[in-house]
C-alpha positions as CSV (number, residue, x, y, z in Angstrom):
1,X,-0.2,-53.3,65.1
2,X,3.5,-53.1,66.9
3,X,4.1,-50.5,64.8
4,X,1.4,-48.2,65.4
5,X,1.5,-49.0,69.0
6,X,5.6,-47.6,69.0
7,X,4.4,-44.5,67.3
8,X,1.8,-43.6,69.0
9,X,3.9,-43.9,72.2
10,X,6.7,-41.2,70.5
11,X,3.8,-39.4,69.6
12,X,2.9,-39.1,72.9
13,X,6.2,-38.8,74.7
14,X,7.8,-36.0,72.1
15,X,4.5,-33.9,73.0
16,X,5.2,-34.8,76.4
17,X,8.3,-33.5,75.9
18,X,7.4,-30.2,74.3
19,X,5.3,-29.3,76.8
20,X,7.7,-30.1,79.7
21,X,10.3,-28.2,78.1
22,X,8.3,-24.8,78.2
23,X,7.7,-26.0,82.2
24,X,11.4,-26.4,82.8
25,X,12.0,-22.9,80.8
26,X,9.8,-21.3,82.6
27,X,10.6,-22.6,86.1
28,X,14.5,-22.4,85.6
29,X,14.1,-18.9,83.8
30,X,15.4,-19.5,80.8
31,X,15.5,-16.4,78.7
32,X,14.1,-18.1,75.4
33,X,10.9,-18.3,76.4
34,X,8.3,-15.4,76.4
35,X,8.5,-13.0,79.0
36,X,5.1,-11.7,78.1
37,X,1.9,-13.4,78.9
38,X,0.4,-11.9,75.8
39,X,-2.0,-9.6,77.8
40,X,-2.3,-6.0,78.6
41,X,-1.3,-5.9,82.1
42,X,2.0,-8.3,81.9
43,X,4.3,-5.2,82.3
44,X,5.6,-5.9,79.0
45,X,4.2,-3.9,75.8
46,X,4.0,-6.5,73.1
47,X,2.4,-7.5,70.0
48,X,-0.5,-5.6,69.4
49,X,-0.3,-3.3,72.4
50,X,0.4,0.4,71.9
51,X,0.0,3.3,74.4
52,X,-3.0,3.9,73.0
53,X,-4.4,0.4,73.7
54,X,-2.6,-0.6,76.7
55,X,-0.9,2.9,78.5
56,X,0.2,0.5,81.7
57,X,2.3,-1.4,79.7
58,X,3.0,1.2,77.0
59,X,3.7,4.7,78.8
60,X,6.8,6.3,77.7
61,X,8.6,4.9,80.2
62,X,8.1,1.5,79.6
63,X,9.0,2.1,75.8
64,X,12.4,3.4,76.5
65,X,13.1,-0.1,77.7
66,X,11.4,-1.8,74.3
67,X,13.6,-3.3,71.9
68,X,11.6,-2.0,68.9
69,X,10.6,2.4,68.5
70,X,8.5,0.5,65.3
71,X,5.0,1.0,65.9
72,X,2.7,-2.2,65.1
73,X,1.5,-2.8,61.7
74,X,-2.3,-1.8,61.7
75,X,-4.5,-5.0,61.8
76,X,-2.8,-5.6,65.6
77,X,-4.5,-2.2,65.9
78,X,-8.5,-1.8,66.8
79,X,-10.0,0.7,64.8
80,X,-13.4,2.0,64.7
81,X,-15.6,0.0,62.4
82,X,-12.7,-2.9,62.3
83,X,-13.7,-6.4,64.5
84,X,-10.9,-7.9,65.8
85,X,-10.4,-11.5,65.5
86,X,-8.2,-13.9,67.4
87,X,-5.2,-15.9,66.1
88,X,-5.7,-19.8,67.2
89,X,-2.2,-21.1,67.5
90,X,-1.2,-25.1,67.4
91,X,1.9,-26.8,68.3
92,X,2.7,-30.4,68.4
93,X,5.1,-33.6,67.6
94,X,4.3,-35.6,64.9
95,X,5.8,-38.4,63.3
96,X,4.5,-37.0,59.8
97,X,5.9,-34.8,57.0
98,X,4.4,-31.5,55.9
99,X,4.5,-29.3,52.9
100,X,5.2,-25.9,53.6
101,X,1.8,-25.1,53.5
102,X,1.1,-28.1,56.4
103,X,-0.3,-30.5,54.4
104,X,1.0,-34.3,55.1
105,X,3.1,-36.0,52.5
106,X,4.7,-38.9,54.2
107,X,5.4,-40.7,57.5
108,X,8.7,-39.9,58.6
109,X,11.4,-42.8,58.7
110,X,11.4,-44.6,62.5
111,X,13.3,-41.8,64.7
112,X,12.0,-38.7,63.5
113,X,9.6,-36.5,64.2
114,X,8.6,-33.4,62.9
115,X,8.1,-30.2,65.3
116,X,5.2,-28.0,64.0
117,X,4.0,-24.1,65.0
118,X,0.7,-23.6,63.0
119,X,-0.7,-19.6,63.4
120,X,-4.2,-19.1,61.9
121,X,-4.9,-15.1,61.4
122,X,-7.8,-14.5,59.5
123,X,-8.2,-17.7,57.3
124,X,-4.7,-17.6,56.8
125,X,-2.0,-19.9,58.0
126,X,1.5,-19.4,59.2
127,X,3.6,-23.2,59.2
128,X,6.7,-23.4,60.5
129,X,8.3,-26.6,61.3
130,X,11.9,-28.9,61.9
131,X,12.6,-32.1,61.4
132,X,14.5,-33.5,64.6
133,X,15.3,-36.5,65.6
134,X,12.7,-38.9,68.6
135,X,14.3,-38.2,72.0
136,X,15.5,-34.3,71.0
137,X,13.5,-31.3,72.4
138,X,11.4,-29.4,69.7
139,X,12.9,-25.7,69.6
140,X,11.5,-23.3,71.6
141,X,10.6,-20.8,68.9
142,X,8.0,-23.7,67.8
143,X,6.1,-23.7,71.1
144,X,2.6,-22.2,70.8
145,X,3.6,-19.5,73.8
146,X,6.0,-18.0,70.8
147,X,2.8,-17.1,69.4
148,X,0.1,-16.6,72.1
149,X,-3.7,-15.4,70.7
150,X,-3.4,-12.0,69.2
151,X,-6.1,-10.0,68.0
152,X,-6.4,-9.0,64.4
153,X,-8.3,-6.6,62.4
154,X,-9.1,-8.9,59.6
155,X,-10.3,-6.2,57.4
156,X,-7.0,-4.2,57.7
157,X,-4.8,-8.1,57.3
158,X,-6.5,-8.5,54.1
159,X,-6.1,-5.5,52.3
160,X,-2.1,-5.4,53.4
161,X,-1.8,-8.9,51.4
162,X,-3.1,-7.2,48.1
163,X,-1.3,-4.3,48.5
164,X,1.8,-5.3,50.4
165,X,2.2,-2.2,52.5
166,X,3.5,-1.8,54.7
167,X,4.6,-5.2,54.1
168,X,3.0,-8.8,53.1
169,X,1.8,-10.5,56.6
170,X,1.8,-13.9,54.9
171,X,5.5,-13.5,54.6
172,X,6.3,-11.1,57.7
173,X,3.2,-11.0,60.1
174,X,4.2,-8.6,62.1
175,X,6.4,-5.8,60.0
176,X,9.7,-6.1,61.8
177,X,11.9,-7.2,58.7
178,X,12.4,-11.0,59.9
179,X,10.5,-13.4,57.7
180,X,7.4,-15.7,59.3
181,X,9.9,-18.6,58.6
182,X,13.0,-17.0,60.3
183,X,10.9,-15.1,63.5
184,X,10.7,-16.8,66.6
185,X,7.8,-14.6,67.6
186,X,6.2,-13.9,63.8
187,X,3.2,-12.1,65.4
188,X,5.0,-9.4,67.7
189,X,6.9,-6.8,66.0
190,X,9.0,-5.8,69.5
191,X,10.4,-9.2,70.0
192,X,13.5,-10.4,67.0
């Protein structure tokens, strides 16, 4: 019962933690964090946003300042007869170990937890996650605002993962030549 009771409490303090972090990032402004808040609107033309979609943050004169001329593969782009679906993003502490696919496999010796980004795109998953040790920060680049809710044409996802053009999104969501595992923003192809 002592047990359980001392990790539930890291539990709770290394999510605590997380989520402070991104606070203190954000307040300080750190230059890790997002800039974007995901959105058309935000003054910054991300992810799935083109000129076509979102011309305030797009227009040419907001691209000159981009740090990508790449245009976005096409399921971050709405297409007639295409539905877009939402990515549903998770980020947590946990005292457990995962596969690479996020499935558990052991509790983690006393002192550790393990930092976890999970990215669902169209029935797919995206796991990323580091081992640190109770008391450290989880990284950044695992916080769910690395990956805010991004709409995808499902249709368009699906046929790129047979074909693999213009590359495989289970391996490189967004197209910008950084794997999922080594991208701190795997769903927006402006940010590397």
């Amino acid at each position: 019962m002592k047990k359980y009771l001392i990790m539930m409490v890291v539990l709770a303090l290394s999510g605590l933690a997380c989520s402070l972090s991104a606070v203190i990032d954000t307040l300080t402004g750190d230059e890790t964090t997002a800039k974007s808040e995901g959105r058309c609107g935000d003054g910054v033309c991300d992810g799935p946003e083109n000129d076509q979609l979102c011309p305030q943050d797009c227009s040419p004169e907001q691209a000159q300042g981009s740090s990508s001329s790449q245009s976005p593969p096409e399921w971050f782009t709405q297409v007639e007869g295409c539905t877009m679906q939402e990515t549903s993003v998770r980020s947590e502490g946990s005292p457990w170990a995962f596969d690479s696919q996020g499935y558990t496999t052991e509790l983690l010796s006393d002192g550790q937890i393990t930092c976890v980004l999970e990215i669902q795109v169209c029935g797919d998953t995206i796991f990323k996650q580091q081992v640190i040790d109770a008391g450290d920060e989880c990284p950044a680049c695992l916080h769910y605002s690395y990956a805010p809710p991004t709409p995808v044409c499902c249709a368009a996802w699906d046929e790129a993962k047979q074909s693999r053009s213009p590359c495989d999104p289970l391996q490189d969501a967004d197209c910008d030549g950084v794997s999922n595992d080594d991208d701190p923003y795997p769903l927006d192809f402006s940010q590397r």
